[in-house]
C-alpha positions as CSV (number, residue, x, y, z in Angstrom):
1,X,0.0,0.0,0.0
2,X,1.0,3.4,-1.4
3,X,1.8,6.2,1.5
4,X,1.1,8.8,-0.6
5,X,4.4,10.7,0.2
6,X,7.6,11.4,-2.4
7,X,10.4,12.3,-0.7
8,X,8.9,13.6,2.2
9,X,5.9,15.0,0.7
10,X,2.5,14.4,0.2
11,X,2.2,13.2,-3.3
12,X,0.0,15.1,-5.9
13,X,-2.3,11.7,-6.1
14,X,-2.5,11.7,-2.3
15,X,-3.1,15.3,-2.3
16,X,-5.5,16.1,-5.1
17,X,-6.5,12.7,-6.3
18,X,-5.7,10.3,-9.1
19,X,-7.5,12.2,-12.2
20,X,-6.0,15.3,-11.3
21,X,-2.7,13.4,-10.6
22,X,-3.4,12.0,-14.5
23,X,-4.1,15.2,-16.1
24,X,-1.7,17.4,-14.8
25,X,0.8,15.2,-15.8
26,X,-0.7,15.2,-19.7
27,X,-0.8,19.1,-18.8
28,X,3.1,19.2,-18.1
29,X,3.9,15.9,-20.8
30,X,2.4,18.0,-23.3
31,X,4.0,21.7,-22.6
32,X,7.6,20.2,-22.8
33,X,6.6,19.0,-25.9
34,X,4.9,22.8,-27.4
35,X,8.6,23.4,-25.4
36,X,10.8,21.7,-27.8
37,X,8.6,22.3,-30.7
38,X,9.5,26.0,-30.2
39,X,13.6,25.1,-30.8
40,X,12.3,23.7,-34.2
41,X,14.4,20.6,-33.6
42,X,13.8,17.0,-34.8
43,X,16.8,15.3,-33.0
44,X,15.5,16.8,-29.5
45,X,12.3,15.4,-30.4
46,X,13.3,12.1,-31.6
47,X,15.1,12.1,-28.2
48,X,11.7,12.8,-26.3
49,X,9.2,10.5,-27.9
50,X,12.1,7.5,-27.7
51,X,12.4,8.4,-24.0
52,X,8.4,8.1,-23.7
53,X,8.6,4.9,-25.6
54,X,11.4,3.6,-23.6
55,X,9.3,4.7,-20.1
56,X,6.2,3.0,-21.1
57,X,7.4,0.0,-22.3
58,X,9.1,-0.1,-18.4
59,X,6.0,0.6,-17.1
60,X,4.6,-2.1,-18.7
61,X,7.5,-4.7,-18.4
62,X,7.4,-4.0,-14.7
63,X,3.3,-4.4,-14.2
64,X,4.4,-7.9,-15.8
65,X,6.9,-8.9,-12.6
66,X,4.7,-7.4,-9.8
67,X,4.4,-10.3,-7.1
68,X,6.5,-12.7,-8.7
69,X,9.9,-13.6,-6.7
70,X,12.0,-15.0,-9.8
71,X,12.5,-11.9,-11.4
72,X,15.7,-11.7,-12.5
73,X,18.9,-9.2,-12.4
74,X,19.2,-8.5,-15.9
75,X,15.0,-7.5,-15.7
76,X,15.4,-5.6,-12.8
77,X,18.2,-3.3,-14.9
78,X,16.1,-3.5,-18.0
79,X,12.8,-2.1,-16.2
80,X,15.8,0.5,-14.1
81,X,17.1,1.6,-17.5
82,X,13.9,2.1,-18.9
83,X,12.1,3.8,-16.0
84,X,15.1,6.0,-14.5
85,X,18.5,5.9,-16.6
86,X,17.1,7.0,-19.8
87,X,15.3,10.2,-18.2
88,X,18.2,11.3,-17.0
89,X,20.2,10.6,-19.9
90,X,17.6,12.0,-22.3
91,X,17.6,14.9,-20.0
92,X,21.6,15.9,-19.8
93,X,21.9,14.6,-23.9
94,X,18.8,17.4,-24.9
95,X,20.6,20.2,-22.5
96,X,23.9,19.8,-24.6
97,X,22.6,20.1,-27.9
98,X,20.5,23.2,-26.3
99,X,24.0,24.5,-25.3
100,X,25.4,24.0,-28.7
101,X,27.7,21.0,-27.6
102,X,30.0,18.7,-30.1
103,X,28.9,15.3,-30.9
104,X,31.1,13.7,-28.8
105,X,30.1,15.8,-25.6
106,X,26.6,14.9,-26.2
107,X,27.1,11.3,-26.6
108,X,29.5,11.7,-22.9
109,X,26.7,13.4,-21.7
110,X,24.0,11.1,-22.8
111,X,26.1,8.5,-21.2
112,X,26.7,10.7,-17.9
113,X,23.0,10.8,-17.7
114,X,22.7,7.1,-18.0
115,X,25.2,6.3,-15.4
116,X,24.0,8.6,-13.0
117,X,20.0,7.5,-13.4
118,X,21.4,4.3,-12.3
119,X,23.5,4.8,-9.5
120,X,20.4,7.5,-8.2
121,X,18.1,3.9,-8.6
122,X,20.2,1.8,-6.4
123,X,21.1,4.6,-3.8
124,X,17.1,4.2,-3.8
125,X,17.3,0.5,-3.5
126,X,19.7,1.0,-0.4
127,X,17.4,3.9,1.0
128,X,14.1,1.6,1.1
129,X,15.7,-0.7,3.6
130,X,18.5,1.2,5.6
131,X,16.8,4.6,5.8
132,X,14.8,6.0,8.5
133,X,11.1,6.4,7.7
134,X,11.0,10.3,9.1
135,X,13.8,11.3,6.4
136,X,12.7,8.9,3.5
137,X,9.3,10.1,3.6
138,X,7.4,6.5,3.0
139,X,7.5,3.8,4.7
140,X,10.6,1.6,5.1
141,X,10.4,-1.9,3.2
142,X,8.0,0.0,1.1
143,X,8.9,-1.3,-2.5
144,X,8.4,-5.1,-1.6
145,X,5.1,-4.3,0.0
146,X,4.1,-3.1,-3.9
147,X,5.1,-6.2,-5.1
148,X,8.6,-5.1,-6.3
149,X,11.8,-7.3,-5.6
150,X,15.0,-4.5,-5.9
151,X,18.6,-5.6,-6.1
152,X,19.1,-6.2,-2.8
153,X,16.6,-8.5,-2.3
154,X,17.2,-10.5,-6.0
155,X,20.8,-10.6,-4.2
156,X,19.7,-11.8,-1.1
157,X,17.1,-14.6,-2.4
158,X,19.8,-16.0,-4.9
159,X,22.4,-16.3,-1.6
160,X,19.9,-17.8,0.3
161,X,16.9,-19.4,-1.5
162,X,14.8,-20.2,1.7
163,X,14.2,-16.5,1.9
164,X,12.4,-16.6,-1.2
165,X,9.1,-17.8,0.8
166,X,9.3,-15.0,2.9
167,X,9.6,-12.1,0.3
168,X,7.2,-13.9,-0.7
169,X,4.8,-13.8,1.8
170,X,5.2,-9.8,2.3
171,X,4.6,-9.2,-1.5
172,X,0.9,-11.2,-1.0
173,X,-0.2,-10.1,2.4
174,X,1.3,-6.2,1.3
175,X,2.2,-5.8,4.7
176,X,5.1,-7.3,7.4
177,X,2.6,-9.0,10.1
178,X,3.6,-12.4,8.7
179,X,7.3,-11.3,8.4
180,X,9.6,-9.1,10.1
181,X,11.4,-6.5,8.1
182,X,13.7,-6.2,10.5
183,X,15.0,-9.7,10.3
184,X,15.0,-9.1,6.8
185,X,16.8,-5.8,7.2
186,X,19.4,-7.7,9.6
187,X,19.5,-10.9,6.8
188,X,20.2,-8.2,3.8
189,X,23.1,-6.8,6.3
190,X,24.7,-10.2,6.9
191,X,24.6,-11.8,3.1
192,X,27.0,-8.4,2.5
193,X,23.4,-7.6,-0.7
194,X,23.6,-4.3,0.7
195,X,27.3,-3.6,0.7
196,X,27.4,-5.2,-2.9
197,X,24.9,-2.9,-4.2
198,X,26.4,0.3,-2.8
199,X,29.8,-0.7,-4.2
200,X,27.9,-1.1,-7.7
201,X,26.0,2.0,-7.2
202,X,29.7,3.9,-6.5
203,X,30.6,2.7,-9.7
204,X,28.1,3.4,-11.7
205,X,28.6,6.8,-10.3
206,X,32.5,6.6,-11.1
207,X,31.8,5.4,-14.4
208,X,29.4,9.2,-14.7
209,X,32.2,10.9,-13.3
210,X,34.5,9.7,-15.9
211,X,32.1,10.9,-18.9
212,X,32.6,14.4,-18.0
213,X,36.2,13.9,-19.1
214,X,35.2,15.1,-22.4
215,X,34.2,18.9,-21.3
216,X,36.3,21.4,-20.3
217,X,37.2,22.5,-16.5
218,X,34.8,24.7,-15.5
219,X,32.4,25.5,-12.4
220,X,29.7,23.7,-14.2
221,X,31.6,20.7,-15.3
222,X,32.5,20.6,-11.3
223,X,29.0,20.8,-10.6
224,X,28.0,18.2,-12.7
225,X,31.2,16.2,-11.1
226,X,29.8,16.7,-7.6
227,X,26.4,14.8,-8.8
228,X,27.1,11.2,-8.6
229,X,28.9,10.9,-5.3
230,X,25.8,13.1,-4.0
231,X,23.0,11.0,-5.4
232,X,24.7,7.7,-3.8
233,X,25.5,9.4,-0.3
234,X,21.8,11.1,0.2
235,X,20.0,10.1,2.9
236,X,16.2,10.5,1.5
């Protein structure tokens, strides 16, 4: 069960209801697009309607692995890609052909964007189980009670298979009565899922790091630098 809150906030859904949630996002959807109509460019819109093609078809790929425990890494970082990376790539790749970048920038850019939607994912991964609920803003545990089995927990039930039954049981019942979440907390901490999914998110942040290599040394390209680390050290 949804708690209605984004980081830390009520959510527009939880505030103003699901049809208004529905049509202000077709509101916004549609003014980026009469956005990028305005800069009379094909390639930024070619970039836009692939990204809504790419976000749906996640969307849709991930309604198909709700409640089922065998889901497997290389879905999860399909229905990640899909849903997160390729925002924020599409996002940094349309911003430096707006800023009159070189191919080869863009593409790095593109690429930062990629690298940095996934490390922000598993830094959210992490956050689900190891944050505390004031600061996160939802419920702890929260993804698996909607059905959704993150890295750390495909991690955890391939090191230890009995577990399976009891990821199980939480995604059915959408709750922790039957099972405590903070036995499964303390059995994410001891099969090291945790610590193996920070390390990846750290270099999927790296790797983002690395793509800037291509710009120049500026304020903004040490802005830009600051980014990854931030995203995988937050604490909401």
């Amino acid at each position: 069960m949804s708690t209605g809150a984004r980081r830390n906030r009520p959510s527009v859904n939880a505030k103003f209801g699901n049809q208004s949630a529905v049509l202000m996002g077709d509101w916004l959807y549609m003014s980026a697009f009469e956005t990028s109509l305005q800069e009379r460019s094909l390639r930024i819109l070619d970039i836009l309607t692939r990204l809504t093609r790419m976000m749906t078809e996640g969307e849709l790929i991930q309604l198909t692995t709700i409640r089922k425990i065998d889901i497997t890494e290389n879905q999860y970082f399909d229905i990640l890609q899909r849903k997160t990376a390729y925002l924020f790539s599409a996002c940094c790749e349309v911003g430096a052909i707006l800023a009159g970048a070189s191919d080869e920038q863009v593409s790095a850019l593109a690429e930062y964007g990629l690298n940095l939607g996934i490390a922000f994912q598993l830094a959210d991964d992490l956050l689900d189980f190891t944050s505390d609920e004031k600061i996160l803003g939802k419920a702890a545990g929260a993804d698996l009670i909607e059905g959704k089995l993150t890295l750390p927990l495909i991690l955890l039930r391939n090191s230890d298979p009995e577990i399976a039954d009891q990821l199980e049981i939480v995604m059915i019942d959408r709750s922790y009565d039957g099972v405590s979440r903070i036995r499964l907390a303390q059995a994410l901490d001891r099969s090291g899922s945790l610590k193996l999914v920070r390390h990846r998110a750290y270099e999927y942040a790296e790797a983002a790091r690395k793509n800037l290599e291509v710009l120049p040394q500026t304020e903004y390209r040490e802005a830009l630098g600051n980014l990854p680390a931030f995203v995988v050290e937050r604490d909401r």
